[in-house]
Biopython code that builds the backbone (N, CA, C, O; Angstrom):
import numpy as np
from Bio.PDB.StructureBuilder import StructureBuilder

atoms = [
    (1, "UNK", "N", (0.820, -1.205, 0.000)),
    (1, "UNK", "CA", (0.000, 0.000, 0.000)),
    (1, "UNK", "C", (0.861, 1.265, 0.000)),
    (1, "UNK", "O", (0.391, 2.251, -0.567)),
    (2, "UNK", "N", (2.110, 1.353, 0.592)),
    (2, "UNK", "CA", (2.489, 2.176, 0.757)),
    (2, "UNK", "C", (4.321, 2.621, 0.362)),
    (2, "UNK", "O", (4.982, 3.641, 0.557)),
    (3, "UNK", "N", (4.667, 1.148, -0.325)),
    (3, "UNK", "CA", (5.619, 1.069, -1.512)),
    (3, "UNK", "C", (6.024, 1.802, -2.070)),
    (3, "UNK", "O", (7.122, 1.680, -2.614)),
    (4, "UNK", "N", (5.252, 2.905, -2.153)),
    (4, "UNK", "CA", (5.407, 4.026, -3.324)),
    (4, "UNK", "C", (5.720, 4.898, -2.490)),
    (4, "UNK", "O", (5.638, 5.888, -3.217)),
    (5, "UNK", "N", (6.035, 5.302, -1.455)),
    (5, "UNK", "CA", (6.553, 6.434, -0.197)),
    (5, "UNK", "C", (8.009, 6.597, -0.411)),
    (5, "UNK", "O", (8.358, 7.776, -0.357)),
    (6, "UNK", "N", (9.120, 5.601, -0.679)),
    (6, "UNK", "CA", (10.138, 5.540, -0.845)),
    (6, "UNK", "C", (10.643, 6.191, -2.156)),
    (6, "UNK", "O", (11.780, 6.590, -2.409)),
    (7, "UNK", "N", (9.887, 6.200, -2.684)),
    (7, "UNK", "CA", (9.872, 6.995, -4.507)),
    (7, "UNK", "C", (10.459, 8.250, -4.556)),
    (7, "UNK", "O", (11.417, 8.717, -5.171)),
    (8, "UNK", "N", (9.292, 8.876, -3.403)),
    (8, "UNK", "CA", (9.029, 10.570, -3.746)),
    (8, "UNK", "C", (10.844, 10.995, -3.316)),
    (8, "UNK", "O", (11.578, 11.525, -4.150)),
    (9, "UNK", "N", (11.223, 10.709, -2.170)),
    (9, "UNK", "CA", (12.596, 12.165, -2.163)),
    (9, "UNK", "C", (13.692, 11.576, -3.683)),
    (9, "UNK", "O", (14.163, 12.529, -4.303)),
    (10, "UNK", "N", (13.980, 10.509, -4.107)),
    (10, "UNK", "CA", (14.309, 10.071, -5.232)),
    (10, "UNK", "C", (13.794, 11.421, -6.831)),
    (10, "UNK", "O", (14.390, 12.242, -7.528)),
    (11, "UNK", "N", (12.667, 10.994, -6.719)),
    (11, "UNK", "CA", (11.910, 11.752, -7.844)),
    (11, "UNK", "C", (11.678, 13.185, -7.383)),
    (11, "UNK", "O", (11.096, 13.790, -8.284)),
    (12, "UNK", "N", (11.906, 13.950, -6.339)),
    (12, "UNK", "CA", (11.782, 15.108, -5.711)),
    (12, "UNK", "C", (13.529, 15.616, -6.238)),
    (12, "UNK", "O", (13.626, 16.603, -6.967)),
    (13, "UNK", "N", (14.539, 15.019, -5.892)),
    (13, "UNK", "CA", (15.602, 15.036, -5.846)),
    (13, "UNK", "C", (16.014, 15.670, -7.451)),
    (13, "UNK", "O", (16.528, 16.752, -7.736)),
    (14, "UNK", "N", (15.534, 14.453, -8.414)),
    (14, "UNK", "CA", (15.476, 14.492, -9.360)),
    (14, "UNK", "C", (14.678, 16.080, -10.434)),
    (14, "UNK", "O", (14.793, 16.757, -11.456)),
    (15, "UNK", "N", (14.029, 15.902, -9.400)),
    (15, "UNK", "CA", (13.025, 17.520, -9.932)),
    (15, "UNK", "C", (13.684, 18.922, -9.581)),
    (15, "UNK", "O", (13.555, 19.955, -10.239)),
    (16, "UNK", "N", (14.441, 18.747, -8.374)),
    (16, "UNK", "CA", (15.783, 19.563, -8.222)),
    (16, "UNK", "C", (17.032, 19.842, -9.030)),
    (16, "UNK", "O", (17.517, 20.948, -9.266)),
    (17, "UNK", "N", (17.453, 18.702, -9.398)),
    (17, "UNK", "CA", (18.385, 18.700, -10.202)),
    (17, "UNK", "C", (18.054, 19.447, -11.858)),
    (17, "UNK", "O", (18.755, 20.009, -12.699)),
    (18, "UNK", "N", (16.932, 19.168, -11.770)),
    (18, "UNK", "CA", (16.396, 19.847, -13.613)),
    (18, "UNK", "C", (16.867, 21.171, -13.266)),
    (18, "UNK", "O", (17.802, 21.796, -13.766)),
    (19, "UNK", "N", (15.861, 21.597, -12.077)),
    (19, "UNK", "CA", (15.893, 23.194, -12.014)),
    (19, "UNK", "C", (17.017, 23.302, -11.591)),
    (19, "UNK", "O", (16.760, 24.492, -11.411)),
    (20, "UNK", "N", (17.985, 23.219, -11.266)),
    (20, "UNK", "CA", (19.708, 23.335, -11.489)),
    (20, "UNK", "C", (19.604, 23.492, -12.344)),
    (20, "UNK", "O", (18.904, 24.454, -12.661)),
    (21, "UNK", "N", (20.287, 22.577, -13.488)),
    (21, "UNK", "CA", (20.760, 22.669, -14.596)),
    (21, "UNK", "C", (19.942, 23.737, -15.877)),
    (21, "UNK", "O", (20.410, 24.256, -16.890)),
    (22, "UNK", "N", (18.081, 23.770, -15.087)),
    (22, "UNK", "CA", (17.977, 24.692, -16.327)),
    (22, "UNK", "C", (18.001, 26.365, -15.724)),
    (22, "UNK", "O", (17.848, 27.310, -16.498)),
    (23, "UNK", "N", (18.232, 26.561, -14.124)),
    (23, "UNK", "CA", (19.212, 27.933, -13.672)),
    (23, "UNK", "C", (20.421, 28.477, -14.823)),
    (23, "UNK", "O", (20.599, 29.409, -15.607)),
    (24, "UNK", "N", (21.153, 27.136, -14.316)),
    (24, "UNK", "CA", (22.219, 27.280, -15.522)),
    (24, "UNK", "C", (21.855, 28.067, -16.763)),
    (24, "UNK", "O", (22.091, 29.271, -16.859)),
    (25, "UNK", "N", (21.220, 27.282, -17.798)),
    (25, "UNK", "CA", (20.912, 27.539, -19.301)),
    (25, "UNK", "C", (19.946, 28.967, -18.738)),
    (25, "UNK", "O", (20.180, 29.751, -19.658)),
    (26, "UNK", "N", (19.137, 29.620, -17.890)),
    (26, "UNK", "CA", (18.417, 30.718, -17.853)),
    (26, "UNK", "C", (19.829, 31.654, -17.457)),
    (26, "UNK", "O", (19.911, 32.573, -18.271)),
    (27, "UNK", "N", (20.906, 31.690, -16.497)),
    (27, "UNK", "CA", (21.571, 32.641, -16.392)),
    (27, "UNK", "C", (22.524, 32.708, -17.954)),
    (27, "UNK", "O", (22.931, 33.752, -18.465)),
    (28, "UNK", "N", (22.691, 31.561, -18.407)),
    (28, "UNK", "CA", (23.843, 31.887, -19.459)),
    (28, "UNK", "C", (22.464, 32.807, -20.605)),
    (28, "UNK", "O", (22.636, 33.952, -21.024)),
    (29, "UNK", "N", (21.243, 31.989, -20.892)),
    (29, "UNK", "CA", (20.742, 32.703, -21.708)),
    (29, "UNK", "C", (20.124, 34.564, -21.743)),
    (29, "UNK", "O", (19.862, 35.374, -22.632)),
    (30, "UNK", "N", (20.110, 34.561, -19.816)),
    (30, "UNK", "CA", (20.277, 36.515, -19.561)),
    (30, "UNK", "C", (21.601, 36.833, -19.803)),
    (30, "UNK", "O", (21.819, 38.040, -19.691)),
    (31, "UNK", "N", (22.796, 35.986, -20.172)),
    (31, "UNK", "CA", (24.022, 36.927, -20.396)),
    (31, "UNK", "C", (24.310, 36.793, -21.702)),
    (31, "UNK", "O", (25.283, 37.307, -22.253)),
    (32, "UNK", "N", (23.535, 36.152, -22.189)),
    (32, "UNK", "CA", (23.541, 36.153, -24.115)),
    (32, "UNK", "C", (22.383, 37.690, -24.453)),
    (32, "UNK", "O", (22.594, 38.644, -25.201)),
    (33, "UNK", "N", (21.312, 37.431, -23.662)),
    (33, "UNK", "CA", (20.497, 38.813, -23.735)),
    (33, "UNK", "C", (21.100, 39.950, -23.228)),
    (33, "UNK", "O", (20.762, 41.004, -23.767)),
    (34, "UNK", "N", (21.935, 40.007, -22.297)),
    (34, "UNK", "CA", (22.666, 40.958, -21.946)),
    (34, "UNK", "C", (23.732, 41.891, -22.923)),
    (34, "UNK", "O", (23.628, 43.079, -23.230)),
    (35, "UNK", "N", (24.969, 40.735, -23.352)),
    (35, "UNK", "CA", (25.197, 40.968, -23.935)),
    (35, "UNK", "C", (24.963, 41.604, -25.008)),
    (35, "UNK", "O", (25.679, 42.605, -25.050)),
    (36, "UNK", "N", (24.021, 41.462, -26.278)),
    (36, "UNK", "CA", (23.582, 41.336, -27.561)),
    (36, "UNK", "C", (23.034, 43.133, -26.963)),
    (36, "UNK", "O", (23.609, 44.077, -27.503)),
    (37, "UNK", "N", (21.970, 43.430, -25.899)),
    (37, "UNK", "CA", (21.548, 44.531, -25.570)),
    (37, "UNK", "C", (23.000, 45.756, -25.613)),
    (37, "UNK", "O", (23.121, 46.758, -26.319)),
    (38, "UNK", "N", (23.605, 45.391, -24.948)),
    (38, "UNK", "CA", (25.139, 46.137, -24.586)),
    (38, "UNK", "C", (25.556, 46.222, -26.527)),
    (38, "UNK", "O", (26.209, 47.153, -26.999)),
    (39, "UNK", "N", (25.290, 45.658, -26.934)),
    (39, "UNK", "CA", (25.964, 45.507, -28.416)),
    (39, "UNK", "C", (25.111, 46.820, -29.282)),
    (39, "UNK", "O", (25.436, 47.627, -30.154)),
    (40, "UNK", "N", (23.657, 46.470, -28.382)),
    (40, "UNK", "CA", (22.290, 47.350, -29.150)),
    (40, "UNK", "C", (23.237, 48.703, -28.797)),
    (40, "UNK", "O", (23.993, 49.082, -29.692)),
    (41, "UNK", "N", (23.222, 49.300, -27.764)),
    (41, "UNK", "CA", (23.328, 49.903, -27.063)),
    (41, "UNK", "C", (24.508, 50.808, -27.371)),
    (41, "UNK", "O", (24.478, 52.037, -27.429)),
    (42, "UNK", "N", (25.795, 49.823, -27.605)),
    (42, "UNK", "CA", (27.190, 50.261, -28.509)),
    (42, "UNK", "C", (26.372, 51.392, -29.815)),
    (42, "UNK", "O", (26.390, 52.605, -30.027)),
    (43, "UNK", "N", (25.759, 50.285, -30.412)),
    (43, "UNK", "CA", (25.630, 50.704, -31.698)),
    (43, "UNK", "C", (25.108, 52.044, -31.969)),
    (43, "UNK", "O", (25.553, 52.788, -32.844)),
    (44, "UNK", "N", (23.762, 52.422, -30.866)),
    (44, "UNK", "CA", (23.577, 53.705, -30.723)),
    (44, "UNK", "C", (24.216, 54.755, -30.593)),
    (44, "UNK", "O", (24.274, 55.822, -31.205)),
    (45, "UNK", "N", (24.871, 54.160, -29.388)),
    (45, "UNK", "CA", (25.918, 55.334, -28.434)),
    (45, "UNK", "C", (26.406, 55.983, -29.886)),
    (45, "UNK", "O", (26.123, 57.081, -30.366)),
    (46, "UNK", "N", (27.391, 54.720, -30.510)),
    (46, "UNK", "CA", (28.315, 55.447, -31.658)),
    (46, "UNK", "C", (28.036, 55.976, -33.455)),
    (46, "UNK", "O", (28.723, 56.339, -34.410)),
    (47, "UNK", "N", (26.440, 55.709, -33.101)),
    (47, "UNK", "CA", (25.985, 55.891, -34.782)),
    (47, "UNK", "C", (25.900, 57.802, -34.750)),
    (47, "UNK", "O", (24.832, 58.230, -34.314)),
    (48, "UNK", "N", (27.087, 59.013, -35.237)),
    (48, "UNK", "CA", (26.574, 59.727, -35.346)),
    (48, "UNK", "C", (25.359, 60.124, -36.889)),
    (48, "UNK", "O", (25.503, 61.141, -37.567)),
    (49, "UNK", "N", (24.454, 59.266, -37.105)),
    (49, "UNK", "CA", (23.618, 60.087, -37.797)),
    (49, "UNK", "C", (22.422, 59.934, -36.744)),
    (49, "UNK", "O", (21.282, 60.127, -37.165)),
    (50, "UNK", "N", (22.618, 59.594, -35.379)),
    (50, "UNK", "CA", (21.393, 59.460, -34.574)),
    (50, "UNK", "C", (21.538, 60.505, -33.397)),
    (50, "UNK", "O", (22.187, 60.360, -32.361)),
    (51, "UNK", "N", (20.504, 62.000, -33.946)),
    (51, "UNK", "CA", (20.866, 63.443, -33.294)),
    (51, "UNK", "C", (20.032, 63.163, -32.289)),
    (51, "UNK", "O", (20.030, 64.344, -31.942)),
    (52, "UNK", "N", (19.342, 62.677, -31.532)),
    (52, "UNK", "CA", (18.460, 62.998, -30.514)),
    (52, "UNK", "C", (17.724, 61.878, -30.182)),
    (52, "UNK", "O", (17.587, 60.866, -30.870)),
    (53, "UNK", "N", (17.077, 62.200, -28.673)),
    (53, "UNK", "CA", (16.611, 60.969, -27.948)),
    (53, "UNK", "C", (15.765, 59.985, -29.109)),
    (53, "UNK", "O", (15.860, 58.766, -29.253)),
    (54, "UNK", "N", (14.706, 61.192, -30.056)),
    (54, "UNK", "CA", (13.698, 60.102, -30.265)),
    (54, "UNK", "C", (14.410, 59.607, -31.630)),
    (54, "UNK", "O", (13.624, 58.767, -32.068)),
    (55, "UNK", "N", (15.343, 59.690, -32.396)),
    (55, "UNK", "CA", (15.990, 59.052, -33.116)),
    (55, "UNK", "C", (16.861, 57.726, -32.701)),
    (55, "UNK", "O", (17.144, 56.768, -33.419)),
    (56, "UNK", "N", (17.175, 57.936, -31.441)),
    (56, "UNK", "CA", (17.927, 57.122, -30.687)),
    (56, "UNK", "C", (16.595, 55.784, -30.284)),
    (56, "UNK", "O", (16.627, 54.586, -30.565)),
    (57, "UNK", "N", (15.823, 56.351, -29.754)),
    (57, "UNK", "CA", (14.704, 55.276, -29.526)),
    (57, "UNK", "C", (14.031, 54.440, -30.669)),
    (57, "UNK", "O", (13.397, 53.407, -30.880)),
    (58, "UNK", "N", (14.385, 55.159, -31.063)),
    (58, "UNK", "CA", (13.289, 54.348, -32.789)),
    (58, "UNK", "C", (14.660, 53.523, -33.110)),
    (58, "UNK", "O", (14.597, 52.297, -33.206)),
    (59, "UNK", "N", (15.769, 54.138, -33.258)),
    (59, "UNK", "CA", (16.773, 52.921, -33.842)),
    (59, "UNK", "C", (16.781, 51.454, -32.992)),
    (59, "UNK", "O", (16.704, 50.386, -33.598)),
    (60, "UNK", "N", (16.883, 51.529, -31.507)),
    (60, "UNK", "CA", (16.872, 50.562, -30.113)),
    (60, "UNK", "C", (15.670, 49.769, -30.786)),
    (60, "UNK", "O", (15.792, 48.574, -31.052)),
    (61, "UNK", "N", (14.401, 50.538, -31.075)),
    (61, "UNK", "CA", (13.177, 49.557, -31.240)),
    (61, "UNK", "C", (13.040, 48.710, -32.695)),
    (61, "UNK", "O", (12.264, 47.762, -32.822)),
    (62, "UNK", "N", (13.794, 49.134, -33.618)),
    (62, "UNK", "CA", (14.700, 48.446, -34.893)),
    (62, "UNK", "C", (15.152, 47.742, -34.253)),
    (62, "UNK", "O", (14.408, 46.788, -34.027)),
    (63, "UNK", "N", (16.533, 47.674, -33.560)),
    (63, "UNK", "CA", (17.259, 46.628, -33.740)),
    (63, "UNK", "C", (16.975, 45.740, -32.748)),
    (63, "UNK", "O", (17.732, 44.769, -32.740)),
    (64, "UNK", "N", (15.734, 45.761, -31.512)),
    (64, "UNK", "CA", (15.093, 44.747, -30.803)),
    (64, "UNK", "C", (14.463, 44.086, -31.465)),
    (64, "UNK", "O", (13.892, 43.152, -30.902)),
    (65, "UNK", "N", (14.297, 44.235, -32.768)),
    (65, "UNK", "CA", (13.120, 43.318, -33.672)),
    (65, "UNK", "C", (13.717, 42.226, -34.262)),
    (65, "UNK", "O", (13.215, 41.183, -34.679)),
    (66, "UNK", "N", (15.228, 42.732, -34.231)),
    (66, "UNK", "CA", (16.467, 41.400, -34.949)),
    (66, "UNK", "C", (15.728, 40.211, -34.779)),
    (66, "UNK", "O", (15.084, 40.035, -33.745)),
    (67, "UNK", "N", (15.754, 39.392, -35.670)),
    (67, "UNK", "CA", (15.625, 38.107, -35.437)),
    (67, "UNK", "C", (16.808, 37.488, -33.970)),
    (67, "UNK", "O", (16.419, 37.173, -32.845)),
    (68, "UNK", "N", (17.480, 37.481, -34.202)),
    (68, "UNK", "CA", (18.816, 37.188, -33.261)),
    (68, "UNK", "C", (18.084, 37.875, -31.444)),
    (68, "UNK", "O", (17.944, 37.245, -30.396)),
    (69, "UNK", "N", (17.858, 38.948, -31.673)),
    (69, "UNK", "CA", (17.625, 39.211, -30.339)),
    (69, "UNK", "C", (16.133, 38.383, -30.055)),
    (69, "UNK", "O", (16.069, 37.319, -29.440)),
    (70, "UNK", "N", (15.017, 39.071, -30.607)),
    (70, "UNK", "CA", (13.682, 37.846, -30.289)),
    (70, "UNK", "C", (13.886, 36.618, -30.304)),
    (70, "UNK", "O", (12.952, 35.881, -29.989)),
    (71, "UNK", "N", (15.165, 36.056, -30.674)),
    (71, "UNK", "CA", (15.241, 34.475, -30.392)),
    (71, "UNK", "C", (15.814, 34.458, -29.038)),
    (71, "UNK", "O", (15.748, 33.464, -28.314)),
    (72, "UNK", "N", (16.457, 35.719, -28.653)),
    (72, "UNK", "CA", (17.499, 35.802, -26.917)),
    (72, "UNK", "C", (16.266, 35.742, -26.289)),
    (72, "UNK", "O", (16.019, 34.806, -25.529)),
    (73, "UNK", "N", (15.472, 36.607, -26.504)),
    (73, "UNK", "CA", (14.682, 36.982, -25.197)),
    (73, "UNK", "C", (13.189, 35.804, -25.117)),
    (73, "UNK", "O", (12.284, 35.646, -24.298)),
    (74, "UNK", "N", (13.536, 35.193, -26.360)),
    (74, "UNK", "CA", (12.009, 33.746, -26.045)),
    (74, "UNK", "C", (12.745, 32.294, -25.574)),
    (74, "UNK", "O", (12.260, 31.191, -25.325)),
    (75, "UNK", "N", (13.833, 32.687, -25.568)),
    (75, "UNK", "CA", (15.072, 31.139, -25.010)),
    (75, "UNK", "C", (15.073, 31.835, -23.611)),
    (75, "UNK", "O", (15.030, 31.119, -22.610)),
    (76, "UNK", "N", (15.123, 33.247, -23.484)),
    (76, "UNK", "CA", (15.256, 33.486, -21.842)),
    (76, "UNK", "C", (13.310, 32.952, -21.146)),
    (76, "UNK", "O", (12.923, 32.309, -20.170)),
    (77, "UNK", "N", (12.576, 33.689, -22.345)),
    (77, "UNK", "CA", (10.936, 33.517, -21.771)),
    (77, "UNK", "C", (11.062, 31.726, -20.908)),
    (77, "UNK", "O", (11.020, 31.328, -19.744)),
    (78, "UNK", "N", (11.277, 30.885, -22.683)),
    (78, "UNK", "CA", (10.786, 29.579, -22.433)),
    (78, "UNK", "C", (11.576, 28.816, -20.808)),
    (78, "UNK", "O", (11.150, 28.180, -19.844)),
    (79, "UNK", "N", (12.786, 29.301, -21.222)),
    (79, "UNK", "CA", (13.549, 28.722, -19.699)),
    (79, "UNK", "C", (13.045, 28.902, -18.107)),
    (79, "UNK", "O", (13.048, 28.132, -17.146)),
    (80, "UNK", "N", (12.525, 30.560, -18.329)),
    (80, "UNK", "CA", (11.724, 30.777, -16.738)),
    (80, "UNK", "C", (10.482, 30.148, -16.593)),
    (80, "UNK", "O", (9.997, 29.847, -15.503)),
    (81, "UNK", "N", (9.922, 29.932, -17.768)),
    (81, "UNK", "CA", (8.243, 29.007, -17.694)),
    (81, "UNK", "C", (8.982, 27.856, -17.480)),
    (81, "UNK", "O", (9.148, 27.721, -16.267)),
    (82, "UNK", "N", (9.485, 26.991, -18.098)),
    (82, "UNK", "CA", (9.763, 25.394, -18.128)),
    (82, "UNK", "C", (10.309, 25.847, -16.312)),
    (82, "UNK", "O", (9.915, 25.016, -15.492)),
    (83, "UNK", "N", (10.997, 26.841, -15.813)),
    (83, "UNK", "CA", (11.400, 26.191, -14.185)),
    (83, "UNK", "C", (10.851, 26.698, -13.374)),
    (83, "UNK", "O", (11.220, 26.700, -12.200)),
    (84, "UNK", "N", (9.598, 27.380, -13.914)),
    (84, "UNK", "CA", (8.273, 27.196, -13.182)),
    (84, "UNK", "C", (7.266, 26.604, -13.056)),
    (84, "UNK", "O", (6.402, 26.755, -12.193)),
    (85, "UNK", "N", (7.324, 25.552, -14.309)),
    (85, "UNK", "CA", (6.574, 24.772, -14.298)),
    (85, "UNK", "C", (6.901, 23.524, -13.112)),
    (85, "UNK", "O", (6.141, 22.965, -12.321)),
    (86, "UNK", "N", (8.560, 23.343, -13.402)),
    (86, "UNK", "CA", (9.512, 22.616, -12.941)),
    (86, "UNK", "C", (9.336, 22.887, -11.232)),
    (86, "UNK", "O", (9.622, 22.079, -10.350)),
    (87, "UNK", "N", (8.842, 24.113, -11.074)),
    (87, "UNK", "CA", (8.836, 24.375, -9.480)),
    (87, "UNK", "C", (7.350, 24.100, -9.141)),
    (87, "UNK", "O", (7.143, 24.283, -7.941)),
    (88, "UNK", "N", (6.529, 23.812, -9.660)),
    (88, "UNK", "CA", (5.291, 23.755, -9.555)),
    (88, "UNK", "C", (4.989, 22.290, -9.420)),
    (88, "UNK", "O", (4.163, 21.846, -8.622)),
    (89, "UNK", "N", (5.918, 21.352, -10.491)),
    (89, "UNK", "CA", (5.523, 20.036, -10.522)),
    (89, "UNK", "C", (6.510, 19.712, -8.804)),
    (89, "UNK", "O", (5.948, 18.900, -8.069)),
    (90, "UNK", "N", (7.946, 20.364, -8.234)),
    (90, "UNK", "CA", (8.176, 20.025, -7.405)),
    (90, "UNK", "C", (7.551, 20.489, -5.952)),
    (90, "UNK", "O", (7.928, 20.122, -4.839)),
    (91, "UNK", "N", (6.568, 21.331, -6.259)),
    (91, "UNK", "CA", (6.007, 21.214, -5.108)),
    (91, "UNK", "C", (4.589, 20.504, -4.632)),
    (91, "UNK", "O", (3.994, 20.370, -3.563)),
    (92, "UNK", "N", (4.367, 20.113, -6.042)),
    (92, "UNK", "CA", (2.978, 19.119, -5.970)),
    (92, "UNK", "C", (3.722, 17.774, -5.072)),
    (92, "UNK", "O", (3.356, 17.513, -3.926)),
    (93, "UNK", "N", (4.983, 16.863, -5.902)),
    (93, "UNK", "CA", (5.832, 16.146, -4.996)),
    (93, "UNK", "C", (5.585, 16.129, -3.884)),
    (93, "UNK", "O", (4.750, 15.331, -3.459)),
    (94, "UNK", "N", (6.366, 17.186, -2.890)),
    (94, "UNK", "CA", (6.312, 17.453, -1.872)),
    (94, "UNK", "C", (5.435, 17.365, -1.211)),
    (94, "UNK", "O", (5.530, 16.773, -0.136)),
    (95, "UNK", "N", (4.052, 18.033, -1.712)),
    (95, "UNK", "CA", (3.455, 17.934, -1.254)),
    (95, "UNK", "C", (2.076, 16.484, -1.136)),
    (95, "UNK", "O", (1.183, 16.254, -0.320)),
    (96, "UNK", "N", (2.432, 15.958, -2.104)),
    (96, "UNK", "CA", (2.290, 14.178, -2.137)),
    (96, "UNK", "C", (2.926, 13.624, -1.109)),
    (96, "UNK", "O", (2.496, 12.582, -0.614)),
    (97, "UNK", "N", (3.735, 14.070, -0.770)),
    (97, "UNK", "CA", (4.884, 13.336, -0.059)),
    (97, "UNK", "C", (4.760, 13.115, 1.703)),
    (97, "UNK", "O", (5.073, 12.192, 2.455)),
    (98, "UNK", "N", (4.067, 14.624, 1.926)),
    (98, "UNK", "CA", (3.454, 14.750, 2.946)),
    (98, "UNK", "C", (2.430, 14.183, 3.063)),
    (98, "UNK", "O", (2.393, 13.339, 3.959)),
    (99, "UNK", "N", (1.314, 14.374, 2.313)),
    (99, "UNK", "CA", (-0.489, 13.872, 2.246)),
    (99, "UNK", "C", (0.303, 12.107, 2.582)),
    (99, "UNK", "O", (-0.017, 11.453, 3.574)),
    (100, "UNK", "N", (1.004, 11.767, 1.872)),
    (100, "UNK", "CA", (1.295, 9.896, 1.800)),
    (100, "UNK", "C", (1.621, 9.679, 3.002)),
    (100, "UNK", "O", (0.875, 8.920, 3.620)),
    (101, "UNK", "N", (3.033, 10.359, 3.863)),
    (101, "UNK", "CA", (3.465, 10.228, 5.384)),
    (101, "UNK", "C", (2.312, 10.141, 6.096)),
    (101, "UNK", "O", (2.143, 9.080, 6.696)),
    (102, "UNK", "N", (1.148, 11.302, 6.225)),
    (102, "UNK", "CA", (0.150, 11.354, 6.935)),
    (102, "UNK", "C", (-0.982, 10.115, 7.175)),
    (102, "UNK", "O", (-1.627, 9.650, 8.115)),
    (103, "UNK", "N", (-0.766, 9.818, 5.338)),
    (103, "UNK", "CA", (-2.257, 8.335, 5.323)),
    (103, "UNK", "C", (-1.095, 7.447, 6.051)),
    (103, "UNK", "O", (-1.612, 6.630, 6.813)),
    (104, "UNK", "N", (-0.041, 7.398, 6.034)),
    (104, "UNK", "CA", (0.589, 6.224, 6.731)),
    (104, "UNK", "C", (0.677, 6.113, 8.091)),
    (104, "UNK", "O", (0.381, 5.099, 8.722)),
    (105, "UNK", "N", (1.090, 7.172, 8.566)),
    (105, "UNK", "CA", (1.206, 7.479, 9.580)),
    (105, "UNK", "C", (-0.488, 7.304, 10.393)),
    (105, "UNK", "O", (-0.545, 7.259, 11.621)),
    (106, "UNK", "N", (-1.434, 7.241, 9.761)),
    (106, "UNK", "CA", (-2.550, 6.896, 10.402)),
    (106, "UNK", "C", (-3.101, 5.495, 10.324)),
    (106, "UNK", "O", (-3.747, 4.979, 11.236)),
    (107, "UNK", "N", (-2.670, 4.637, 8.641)),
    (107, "UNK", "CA", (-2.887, 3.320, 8.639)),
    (107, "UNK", "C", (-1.895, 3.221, 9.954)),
    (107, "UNK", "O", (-2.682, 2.802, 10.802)),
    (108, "UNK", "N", (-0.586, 3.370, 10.627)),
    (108, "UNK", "CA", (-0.323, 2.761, 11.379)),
    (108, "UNK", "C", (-0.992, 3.198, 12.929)),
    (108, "UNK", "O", (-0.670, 2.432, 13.838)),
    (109, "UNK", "N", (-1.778, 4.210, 13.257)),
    (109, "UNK", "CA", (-2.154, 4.413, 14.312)),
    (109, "UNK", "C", (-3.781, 3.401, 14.641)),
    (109, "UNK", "O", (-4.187, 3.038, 15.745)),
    (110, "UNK", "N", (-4.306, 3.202, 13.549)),
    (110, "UNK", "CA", (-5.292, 2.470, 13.403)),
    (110, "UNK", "C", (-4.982, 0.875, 13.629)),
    (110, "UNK", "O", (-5.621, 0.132, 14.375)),
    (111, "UNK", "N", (-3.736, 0.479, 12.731)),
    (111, "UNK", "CA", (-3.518, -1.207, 13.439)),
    (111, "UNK", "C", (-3.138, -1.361, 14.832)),
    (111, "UNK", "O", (-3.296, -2.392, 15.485)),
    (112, "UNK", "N", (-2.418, 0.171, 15.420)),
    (112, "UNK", "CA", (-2.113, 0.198, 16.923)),
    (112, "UNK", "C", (-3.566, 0.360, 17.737)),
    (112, "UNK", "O", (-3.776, -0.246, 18.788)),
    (113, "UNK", "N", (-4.269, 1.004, 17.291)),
    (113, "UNK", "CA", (-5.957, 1.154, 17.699)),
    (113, "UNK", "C", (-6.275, -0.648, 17.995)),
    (113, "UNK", "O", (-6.237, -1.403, 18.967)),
    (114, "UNK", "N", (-6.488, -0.720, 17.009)),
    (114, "UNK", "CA", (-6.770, -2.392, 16.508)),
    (114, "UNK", "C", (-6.379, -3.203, 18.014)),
    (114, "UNK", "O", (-7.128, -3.654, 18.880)),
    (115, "UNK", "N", (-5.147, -3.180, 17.935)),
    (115, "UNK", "CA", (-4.499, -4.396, 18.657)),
    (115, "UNK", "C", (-4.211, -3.978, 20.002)),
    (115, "UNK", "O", (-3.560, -4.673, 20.781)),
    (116, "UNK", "N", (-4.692, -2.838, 20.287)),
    (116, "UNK", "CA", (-4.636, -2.480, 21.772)),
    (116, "UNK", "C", (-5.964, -2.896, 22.210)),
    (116, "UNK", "O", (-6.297, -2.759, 23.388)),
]
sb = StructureBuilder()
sb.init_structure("model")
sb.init_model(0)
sb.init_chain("A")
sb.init_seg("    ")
for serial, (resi, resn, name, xyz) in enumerate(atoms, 1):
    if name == "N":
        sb.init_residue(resn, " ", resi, " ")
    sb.init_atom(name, np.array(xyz, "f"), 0.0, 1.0, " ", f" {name:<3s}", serial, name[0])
structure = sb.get_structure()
C-alpha cells in the first residue's frame, strides 16, 4: 500500500536537479540577452547620424526586432516558464509526499488502535 513512499525524495531530488541545470541555461541565456543589448546599445551610443533621444529610440526599437535578439529573449521567456513549471511540478511532490506520510502514519495508528 504504501511502496510508493520511498519513490518521492528520489523523484523530488530528481526535480531539483532539472531546475539546477535549467538555472544554468536561464543565467547563461540573460548573459547572451545581456550581452547582444550592450551591443544594441554600442551601436547607438556610436551611430553619429542618430541626433536625438527620439531618433535614438526608434533605432533601439529596430534593432530589438532582430531576429537574433527575439530568439534571446524567447530562449530566456521559455527557460523561466519550463522552471516554473519545474517548481510547480516540485512542489505538488512534496506535497504528495506529505499527504502519503500522513495516510501512513494513520494506517499505522489504526492497526495500533486495533491491537490495543
Amino acid at each position: 500500500m504504501f511502496e510508493d513512499l520511498r519513490d518521492y525524495p528520489s523523484t523530488i531530488a530528481k526535480i531539483q536537479l532539472q531546475i539546477l541545470r535549467l538555472d544554468r541555461k536561464i543565467r547563461t541565456a540573460q548573459q547572451d540577452l545581456d550581452g547582444y543589448t550592450a551591443d544594441i546599445e554600442q551601436a547607438i551610443a556610436t551611430d553619429p547620424e542618430l541626433k536625438n533621444d527620439q531618433q535614438r529610440k526608434a533605432k533601439r526599437l529596430e534593432l530589438m526586432r532582430d531576429t537574433k535578439y527575439t530568439m534571446l529573449v524567447n530562449a530566456l521567456a521559455d527557460g523561466i516558464e519550463r522552471r516554473t513549471r519545474l517548481e510547480i511540478e516540485l512542489q505538488l511532490q512534496r506535497s504528495e509526499f506529505s499527504v502519503r506520510k500522513l495516510e501512513y502514519r494513520d494506517h499505522i495508528a489504526s492497526k495500533e488502535a486495533a491491537a490495543a
